[in-house]
N, CA, C and O atoms as a Tripos MOL2 file, in Angstrom:
@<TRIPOS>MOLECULE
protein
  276   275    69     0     0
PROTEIN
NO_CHARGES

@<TRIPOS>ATOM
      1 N           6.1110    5.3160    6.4010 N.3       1 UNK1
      2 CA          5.9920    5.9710    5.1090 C.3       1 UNK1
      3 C           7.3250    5.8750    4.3840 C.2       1 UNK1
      4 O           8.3160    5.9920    5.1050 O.2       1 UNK1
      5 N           7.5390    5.6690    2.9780 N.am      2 UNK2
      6 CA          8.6510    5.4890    2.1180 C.3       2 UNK2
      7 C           9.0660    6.7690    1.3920 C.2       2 UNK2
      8 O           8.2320    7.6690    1.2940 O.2       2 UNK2
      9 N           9.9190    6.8760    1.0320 N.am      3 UNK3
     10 CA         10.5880    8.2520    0.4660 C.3       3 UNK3
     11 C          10.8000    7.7300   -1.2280 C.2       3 UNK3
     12 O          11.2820    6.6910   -1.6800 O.2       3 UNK3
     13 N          10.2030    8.9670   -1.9230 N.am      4 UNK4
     14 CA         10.6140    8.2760   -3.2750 C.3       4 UNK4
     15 C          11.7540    9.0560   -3.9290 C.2       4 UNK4
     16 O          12.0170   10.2580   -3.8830 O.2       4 UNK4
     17 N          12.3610    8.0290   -4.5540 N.am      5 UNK5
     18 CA         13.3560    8.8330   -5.1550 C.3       5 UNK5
     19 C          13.6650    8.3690   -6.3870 C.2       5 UNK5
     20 O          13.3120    7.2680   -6.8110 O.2       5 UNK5
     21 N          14.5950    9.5150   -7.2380 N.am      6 UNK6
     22 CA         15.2470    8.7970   -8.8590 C.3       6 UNK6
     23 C          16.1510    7.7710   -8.8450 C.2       6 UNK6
     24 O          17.0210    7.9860   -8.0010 O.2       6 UNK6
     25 N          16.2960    6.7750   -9.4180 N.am      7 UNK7
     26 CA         17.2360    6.0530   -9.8240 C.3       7 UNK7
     27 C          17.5800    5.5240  -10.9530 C.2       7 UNK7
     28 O          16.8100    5.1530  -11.8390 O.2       7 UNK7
     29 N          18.3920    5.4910  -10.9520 N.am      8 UNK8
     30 CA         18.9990    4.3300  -12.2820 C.3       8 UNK8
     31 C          19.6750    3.2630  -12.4680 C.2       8 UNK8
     32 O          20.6780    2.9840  -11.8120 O.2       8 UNK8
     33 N          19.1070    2.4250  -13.5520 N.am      9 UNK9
     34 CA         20.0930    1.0870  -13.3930 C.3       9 UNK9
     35 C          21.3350    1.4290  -14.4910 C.2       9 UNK9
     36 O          21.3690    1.6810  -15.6950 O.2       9 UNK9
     37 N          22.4120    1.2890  -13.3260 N.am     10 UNK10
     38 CA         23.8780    1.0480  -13.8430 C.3      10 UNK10
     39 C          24.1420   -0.0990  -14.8980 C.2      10 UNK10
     40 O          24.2020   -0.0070  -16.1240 O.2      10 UNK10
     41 N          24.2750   -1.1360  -14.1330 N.am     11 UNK11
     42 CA         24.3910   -2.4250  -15.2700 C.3      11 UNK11
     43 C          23.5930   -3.7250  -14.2100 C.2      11 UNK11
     44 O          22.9710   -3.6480  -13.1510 O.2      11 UNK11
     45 N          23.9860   -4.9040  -15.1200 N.am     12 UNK12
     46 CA         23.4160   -5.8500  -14.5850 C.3      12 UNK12
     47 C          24.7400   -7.0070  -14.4620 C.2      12 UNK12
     48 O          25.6290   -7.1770  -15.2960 O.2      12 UNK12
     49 N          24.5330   -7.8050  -13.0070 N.am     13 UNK13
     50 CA         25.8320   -8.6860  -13.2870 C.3      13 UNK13
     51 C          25.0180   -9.9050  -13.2020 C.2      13 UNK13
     52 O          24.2880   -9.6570  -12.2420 O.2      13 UNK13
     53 N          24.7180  -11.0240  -13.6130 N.am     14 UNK14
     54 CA         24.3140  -11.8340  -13.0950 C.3      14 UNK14
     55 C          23.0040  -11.8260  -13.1380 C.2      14 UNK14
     56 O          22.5470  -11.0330  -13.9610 O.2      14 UNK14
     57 N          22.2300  -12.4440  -12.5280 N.am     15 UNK15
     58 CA         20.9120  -12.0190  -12.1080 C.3      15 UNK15
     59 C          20.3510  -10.8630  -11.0390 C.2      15 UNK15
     60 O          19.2190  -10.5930  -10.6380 O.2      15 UNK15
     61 N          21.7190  -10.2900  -10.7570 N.am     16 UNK16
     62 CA         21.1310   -9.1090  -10.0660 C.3      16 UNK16
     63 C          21.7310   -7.8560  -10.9800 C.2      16 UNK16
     64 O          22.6200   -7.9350  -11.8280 O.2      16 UNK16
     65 N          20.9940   -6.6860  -10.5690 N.am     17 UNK17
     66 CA         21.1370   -5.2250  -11.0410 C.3      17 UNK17
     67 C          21.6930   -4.2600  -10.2620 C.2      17 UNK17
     68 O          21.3390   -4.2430   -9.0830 O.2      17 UNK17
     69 N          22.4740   -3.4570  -10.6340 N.am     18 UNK18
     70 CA         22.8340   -2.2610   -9.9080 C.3      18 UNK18
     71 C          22.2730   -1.3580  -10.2540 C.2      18 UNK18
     72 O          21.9530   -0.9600  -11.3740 O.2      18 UNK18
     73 N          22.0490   -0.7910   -8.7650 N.am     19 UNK19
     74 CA         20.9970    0.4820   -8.9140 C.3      19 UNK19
     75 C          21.7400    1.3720   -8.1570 C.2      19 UNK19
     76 O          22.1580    0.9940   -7.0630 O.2      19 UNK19
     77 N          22.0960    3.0700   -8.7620 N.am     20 UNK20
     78 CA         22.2300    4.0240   -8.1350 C.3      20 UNK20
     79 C          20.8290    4.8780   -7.8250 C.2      20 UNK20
     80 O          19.6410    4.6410   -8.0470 O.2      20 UNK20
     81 N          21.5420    5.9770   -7.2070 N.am     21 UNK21
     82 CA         20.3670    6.8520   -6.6580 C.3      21 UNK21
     83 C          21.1010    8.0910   -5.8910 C.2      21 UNK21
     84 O          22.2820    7.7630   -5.7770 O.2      21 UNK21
     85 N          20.8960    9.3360   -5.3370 N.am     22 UNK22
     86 CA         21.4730   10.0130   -4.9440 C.3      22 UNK22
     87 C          22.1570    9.9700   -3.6170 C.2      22 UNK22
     88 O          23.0050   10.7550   -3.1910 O.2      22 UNK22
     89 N          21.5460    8.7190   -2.9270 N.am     23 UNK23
     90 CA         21.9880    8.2970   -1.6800 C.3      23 UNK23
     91 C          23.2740    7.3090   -2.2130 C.2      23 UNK23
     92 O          24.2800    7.3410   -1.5040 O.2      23 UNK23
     93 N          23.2920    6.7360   -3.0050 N.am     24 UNK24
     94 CA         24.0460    5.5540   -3.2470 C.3      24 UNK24
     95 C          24.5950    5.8950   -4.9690 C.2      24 UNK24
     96 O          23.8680    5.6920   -5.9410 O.2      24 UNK24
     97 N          25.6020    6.2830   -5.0290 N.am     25 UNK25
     98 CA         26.8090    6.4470   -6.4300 C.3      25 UNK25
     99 C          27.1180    4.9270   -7.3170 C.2      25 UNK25
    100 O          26.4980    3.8810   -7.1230 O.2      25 UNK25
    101 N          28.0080    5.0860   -8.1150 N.am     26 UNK26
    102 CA         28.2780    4.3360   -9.5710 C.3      26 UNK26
    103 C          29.1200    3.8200   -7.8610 C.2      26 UNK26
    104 O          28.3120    2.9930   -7.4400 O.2      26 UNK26
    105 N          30.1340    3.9110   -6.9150 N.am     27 UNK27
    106 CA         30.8430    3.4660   -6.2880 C.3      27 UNK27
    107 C          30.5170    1.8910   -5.1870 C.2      27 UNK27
    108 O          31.0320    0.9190   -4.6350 O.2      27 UNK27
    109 N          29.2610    2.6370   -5.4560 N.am     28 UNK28
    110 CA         28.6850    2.0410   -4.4630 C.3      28 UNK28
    111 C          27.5920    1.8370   -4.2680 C.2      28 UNK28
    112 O          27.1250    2.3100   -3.2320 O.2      28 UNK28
    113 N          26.6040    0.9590   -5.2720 N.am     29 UNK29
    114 CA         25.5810    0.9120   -6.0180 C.3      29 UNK29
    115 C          25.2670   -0.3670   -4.9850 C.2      29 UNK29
    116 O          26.0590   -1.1930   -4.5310 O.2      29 UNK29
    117 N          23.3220   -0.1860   -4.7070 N.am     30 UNK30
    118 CA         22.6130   -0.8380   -4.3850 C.3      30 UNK30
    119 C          22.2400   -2.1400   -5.3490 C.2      30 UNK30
    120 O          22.0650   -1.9760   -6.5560 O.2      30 UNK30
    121 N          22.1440   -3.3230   -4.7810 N.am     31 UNK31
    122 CA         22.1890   -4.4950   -5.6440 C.3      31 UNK31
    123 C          20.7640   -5.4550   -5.6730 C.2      31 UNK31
    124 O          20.6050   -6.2930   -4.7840 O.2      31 UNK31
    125 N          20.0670   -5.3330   -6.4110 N.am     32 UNK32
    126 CA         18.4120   -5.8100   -6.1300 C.3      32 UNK32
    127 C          18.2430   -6.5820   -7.4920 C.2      32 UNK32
    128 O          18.4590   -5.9800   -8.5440 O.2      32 UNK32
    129 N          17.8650   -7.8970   -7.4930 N.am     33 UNK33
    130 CA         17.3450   -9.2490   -8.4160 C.3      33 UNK33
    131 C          17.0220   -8.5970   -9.6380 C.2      33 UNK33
    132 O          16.3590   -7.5690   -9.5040 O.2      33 UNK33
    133 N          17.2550   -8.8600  -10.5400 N.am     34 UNK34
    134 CA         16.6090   -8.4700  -11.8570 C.3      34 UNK34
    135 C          15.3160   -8.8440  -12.3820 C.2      34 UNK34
    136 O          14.6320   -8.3800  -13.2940 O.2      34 UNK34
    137 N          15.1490   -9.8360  -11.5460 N.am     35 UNK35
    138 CA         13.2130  -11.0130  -11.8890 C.3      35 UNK35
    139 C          12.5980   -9.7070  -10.9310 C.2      35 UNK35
    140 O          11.4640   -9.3100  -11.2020 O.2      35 UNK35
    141 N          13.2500   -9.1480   -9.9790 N.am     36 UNK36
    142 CA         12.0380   -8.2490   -9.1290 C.3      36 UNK36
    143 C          12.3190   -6.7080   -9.9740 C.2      36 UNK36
    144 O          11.5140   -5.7810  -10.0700 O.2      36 UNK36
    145 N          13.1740   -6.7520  -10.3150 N.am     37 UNK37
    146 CA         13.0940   -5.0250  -11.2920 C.3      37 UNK37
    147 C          11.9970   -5.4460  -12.5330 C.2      37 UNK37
    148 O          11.1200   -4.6510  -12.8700 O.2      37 UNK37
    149 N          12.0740   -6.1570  -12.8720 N.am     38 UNK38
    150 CA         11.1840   -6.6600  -14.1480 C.3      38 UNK38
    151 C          10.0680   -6.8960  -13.8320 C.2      38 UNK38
    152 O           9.2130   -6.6210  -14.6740 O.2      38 UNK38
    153 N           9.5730   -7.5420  -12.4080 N.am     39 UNK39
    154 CA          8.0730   -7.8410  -12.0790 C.3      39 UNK39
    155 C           7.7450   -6.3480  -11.6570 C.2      39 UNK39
    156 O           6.9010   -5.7860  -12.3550 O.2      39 UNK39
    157 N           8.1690   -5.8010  -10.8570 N.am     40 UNK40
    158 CA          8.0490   -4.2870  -10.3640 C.3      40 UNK40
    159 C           7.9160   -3.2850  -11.1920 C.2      40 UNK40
    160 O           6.8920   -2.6020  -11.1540 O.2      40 UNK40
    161 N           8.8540   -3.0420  -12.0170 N.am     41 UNK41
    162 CA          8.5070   -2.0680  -13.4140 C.3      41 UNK41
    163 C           8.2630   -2.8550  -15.1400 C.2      41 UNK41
    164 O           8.4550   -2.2530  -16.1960 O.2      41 UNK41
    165 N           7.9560   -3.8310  -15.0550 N.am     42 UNK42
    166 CA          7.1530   -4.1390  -16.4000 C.3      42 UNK42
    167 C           8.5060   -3.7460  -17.6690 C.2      42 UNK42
    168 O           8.4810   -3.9640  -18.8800 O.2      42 UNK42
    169 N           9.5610   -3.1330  -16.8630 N.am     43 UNK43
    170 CA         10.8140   -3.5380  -17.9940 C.3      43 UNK43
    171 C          11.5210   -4.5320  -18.5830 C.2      43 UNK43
    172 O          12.2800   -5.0230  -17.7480 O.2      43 UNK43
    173 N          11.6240   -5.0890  -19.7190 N.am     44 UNK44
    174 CA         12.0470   -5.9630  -19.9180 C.3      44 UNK44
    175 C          13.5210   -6.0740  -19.4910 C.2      44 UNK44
    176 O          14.2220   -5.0900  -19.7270 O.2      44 UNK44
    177 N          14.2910   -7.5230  -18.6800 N.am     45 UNK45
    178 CA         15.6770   -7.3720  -18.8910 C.3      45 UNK45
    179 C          16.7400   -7.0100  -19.5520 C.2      45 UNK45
    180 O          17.8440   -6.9080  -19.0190 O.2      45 UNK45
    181 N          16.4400   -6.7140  -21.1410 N.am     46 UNK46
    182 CA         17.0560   -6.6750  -22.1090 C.3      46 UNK46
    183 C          17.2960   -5.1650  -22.1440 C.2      46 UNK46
    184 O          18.2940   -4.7920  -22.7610 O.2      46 UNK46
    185 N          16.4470   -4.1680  -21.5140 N.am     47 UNK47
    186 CA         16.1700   -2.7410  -21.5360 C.3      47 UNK47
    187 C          16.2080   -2.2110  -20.2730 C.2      47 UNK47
    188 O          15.7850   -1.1070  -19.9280 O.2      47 UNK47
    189 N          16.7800   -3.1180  -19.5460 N.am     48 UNK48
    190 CA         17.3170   -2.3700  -17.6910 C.3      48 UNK48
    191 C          17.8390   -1.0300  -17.7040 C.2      48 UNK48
    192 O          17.5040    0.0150  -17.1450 O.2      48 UNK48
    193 N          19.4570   -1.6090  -19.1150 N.am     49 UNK49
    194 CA         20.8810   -1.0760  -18.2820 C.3      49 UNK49
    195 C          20.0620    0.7290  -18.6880 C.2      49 UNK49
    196 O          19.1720    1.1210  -19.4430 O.2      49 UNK49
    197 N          20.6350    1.1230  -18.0720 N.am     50 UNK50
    198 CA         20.3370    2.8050  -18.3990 C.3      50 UNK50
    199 C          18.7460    3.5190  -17.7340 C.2      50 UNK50
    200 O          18.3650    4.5200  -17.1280 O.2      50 UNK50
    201 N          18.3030    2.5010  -18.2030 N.am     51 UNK51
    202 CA         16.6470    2.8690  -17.5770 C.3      51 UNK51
    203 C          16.4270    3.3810  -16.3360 C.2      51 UNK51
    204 O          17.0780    2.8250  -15.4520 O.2      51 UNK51
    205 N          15.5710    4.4410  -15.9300 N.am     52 UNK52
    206 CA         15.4680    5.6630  -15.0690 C.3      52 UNK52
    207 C          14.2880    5.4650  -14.6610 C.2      52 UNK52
    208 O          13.3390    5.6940  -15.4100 O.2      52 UNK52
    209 N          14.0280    4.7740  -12.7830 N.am     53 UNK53
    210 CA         13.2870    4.4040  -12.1400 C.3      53 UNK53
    211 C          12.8200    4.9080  -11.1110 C.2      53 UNK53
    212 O          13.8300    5.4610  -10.6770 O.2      53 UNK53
    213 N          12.0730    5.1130  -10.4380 N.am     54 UNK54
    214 CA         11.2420    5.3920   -8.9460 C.3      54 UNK54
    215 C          11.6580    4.1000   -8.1350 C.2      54 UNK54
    216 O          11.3150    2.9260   -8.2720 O.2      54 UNK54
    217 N          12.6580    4.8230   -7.0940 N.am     55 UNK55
    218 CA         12.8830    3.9840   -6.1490 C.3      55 UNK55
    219 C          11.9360    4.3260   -4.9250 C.2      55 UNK55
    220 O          11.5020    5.4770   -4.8860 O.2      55 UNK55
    221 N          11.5260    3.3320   -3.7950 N.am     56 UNK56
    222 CA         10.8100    3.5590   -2.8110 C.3      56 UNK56
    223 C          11.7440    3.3360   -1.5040 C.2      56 UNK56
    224 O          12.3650    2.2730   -1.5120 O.2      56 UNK56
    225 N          11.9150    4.1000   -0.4930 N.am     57 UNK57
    226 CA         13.0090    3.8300    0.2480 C.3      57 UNK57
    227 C          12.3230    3.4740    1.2950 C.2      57 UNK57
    228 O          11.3160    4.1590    1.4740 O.2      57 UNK57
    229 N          12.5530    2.4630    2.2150 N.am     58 UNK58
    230 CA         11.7950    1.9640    3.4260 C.3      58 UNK58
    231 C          11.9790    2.6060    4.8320 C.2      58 UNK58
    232 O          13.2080    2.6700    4.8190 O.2      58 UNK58
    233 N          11.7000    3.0050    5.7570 N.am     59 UNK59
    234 CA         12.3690    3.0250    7.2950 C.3      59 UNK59
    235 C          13.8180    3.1390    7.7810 C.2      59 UNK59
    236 O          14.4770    3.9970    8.3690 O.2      59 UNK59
    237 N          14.0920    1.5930    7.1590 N.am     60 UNK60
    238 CA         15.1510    0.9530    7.4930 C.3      60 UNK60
    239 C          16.2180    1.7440    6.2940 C.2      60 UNK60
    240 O          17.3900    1.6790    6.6650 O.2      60 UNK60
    241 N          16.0660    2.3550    5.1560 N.am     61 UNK61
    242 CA         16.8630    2.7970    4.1400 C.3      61 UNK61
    243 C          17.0730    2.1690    2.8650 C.2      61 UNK61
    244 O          17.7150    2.6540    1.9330 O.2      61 UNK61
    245 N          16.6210    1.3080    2.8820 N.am     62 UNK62
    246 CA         16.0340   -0.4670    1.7270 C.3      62 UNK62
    247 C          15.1590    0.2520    0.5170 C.2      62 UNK62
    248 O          14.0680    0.8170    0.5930 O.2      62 UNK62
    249 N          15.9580    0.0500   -0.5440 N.am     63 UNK63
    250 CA         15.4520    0.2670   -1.5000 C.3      63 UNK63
    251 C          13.9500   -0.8640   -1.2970 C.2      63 UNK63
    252 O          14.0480   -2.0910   -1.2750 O.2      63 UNK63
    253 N          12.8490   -0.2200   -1.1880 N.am     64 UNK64
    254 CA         11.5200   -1.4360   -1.3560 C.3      64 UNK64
    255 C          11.1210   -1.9250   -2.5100 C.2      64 UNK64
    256 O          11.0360   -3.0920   -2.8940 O.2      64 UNK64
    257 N          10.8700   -0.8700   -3.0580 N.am     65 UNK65
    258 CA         10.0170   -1.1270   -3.9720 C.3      65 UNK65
    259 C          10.5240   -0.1670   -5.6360 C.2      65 UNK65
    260 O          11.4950    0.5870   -5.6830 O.2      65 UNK65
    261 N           9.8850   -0.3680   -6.4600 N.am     66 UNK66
    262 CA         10.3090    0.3360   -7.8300 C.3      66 UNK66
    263 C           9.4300    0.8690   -8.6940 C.2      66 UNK66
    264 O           8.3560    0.2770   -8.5860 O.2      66 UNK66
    265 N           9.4030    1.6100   -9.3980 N.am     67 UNK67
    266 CA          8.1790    1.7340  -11.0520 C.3      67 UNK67
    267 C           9.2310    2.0830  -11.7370 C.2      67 UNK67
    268 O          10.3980    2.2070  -11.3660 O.2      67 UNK67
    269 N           8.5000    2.3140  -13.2930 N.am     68 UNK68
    270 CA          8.6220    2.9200  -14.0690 C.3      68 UNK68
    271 C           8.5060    3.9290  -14.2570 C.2      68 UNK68
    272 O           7.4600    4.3670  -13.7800 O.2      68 UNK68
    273 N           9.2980    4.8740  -14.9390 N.am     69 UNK69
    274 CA          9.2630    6.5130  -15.2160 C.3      69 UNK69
    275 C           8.8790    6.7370  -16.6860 C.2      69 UNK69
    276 O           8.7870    7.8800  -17.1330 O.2      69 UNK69
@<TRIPOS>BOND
     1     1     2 1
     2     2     3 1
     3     3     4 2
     4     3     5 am
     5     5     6 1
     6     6     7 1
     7     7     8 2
     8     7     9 am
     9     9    10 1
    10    10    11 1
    11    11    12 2
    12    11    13 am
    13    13    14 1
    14    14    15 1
    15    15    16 2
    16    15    17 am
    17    17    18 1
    18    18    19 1
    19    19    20 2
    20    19    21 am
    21    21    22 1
    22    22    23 1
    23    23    24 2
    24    23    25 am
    25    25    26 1
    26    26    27 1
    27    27    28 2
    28    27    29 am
    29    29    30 1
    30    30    31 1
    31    31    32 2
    32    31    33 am
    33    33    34 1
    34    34    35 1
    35    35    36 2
    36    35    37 am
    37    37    38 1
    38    38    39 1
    39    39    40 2
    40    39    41 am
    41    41    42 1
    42    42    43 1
    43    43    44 2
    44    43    45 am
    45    45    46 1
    46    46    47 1
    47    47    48 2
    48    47    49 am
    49    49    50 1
    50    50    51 1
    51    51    52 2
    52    51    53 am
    53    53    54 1
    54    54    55 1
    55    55    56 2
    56    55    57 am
    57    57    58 1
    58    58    59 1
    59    59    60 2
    60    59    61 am
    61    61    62 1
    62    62    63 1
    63    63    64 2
    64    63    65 am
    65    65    66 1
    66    66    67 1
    67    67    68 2
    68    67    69 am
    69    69    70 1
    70    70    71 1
    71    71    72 2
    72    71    73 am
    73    73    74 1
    74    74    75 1
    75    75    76 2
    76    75    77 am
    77    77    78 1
    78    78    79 1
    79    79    80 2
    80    79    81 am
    81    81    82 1
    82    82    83 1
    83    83    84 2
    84    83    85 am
    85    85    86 1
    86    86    87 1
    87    87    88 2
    88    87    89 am
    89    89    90 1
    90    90    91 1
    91    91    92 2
    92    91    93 am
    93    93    94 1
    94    94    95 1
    95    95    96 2
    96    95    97 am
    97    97    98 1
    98    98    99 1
    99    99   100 2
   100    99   101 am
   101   101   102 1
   102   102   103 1
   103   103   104 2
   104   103   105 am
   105   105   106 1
   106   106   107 1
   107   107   108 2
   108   107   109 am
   109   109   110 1
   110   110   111 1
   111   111   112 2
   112   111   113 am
   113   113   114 1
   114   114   115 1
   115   115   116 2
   116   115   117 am
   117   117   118 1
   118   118   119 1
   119   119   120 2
   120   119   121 am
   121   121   122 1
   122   122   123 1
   123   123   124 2
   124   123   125 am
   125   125   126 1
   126   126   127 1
   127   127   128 2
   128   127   129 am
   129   129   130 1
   130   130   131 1
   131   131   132 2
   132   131   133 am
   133   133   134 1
   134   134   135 1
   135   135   136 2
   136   135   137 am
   137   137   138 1
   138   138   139 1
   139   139   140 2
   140   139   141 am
   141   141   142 1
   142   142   143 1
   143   143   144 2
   144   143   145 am
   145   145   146 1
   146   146   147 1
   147   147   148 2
   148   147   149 am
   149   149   150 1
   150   150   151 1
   151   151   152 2
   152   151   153 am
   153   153   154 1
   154   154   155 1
   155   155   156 2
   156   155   157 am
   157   157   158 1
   158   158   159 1
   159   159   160 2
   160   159   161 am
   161   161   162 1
   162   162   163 1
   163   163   164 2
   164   163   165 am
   165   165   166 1
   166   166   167 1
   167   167   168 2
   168   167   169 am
   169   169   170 1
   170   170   171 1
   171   171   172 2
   172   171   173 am
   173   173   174 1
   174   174   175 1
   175   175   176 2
   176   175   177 am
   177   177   178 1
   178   178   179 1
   179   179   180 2
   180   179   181 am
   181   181   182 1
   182   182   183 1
   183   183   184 2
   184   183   185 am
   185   185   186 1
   186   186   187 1
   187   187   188 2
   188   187   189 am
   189   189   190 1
   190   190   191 1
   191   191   192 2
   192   191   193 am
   193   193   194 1
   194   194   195 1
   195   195   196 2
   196   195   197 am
   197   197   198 1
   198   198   199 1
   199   199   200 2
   200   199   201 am
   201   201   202 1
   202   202   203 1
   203   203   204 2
   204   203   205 am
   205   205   206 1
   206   206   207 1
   207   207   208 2
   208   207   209 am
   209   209   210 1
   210   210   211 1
   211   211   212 2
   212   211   213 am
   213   213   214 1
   214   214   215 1
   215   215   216 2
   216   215   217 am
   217   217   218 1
   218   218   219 1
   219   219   220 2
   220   219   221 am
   221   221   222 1
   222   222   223 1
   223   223   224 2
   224   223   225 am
   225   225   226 1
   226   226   227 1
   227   227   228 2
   228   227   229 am
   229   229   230 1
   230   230   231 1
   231   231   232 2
   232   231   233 am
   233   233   234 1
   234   234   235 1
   235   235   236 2
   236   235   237 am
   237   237   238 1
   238   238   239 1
   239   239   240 2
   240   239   241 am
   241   241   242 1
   242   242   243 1
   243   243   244 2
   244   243   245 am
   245   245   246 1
   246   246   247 1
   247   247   248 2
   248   247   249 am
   249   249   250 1
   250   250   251 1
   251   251   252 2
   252   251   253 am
   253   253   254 1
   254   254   255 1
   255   255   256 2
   256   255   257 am
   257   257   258 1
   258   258   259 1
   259   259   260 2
   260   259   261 am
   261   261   262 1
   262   262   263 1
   263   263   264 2
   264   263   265 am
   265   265   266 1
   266   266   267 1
   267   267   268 2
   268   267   269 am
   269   269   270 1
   270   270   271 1
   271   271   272 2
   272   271   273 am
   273   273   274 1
   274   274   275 1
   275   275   276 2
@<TRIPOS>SUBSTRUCTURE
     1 UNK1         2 RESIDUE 1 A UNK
     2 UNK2         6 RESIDUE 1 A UNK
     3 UNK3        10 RESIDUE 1 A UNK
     4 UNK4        14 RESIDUE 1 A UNK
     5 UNK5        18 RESIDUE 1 A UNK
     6 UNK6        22 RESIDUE 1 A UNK
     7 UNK7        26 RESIDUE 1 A UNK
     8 UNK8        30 RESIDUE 1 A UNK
     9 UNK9        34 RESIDUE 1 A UNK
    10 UNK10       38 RESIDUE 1 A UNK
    11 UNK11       42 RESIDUE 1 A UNK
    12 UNK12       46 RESIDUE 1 A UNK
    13 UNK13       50 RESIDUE 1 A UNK
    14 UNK14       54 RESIDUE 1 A UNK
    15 UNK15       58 RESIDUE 1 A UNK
    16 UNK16       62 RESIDUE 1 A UNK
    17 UNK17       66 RESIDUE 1 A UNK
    18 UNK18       70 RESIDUE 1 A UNK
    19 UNK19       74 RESIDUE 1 A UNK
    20 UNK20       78 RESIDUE 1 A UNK
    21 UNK21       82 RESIDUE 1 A UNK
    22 UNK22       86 RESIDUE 1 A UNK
    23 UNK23       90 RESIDUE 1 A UNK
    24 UNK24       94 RESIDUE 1 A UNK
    25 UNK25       98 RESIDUE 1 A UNK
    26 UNK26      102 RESIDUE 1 A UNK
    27 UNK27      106 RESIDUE 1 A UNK
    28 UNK28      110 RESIDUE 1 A UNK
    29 UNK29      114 RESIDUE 1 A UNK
    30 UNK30      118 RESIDUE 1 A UNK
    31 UNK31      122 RESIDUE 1 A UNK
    32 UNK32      126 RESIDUE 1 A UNK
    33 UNK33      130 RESIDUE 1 A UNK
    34 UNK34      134 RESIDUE 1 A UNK
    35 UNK35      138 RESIDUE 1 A UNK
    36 UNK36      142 RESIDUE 1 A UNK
    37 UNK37      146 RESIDUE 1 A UNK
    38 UNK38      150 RESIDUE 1 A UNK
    39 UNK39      154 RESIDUE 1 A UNK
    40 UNK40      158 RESIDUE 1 A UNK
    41 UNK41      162 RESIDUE 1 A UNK
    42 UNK42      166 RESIDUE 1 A UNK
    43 UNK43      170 RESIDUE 1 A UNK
    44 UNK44      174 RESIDUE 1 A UNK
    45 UNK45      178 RESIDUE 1 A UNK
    46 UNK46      182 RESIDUE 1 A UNK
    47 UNK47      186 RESIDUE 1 A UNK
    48 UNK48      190 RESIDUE 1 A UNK
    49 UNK49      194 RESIDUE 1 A UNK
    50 UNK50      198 RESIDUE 1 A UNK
    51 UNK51      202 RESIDUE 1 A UNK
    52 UNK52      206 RESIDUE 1 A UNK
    53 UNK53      210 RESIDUE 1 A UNK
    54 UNK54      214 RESIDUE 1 A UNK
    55 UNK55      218 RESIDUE 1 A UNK
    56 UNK56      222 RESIDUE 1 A UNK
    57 UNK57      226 RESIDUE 1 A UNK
    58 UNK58      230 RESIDUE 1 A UNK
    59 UNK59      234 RESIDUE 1 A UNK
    60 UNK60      238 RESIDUE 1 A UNK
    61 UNK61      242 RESIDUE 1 A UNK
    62 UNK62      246 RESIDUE 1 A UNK
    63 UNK63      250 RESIDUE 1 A UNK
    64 UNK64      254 RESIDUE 1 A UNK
    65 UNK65      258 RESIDUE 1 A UNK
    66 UNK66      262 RESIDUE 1 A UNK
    67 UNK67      266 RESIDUE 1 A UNK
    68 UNK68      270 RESIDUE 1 A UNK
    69 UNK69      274 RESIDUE 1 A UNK
C-alpha cells in the first residue's frame, strides 16, 4: 500500500523536475522526469514550477506515482 502525500514542484532543470514534500525539503528535493509529471498529472510543462501535487510513496520510499490537486 502507498502513502499519499502533498507536494510541490520546486523548479525544473533539464528534463527533470524537483519535487519537495514533507519528507524531502527545497535542500534536498526528489528528482522525477518531467514527460512523467506531465503524463501523470495532465499538467502542462510550462505550468509545473509551483504547482501542488499528490505524491504516492511506494514501500521502498519512491515517490511512485502523482495527480493533480
Amino acid at each position: 500500500m502507498s502513502e499519499r502525500i502533498e507536494a510541490r514542484v520546486l523548479l525544473l532543470v533539464g528534463d527533470q523536475a524537483e519535487i519537495t514534500t514533507a519528507h524531502r525539503d527545497a535542500s534536498a528535493p526528489e528528482r522525477v522526469p518531467v514527460a512523467r509529471l506531465v503524463q501523470e498529472t495532465g499538467i502542462p510543462p510550462e505550468r509545473l514550477v509551483g504547482a501542488k501535487v499528490t505524491a504516492f510513496v511506494g514501500d521502498d520510499g519512491e515517490l511512485v506515482r502523482f495527480e493533480s490537486r
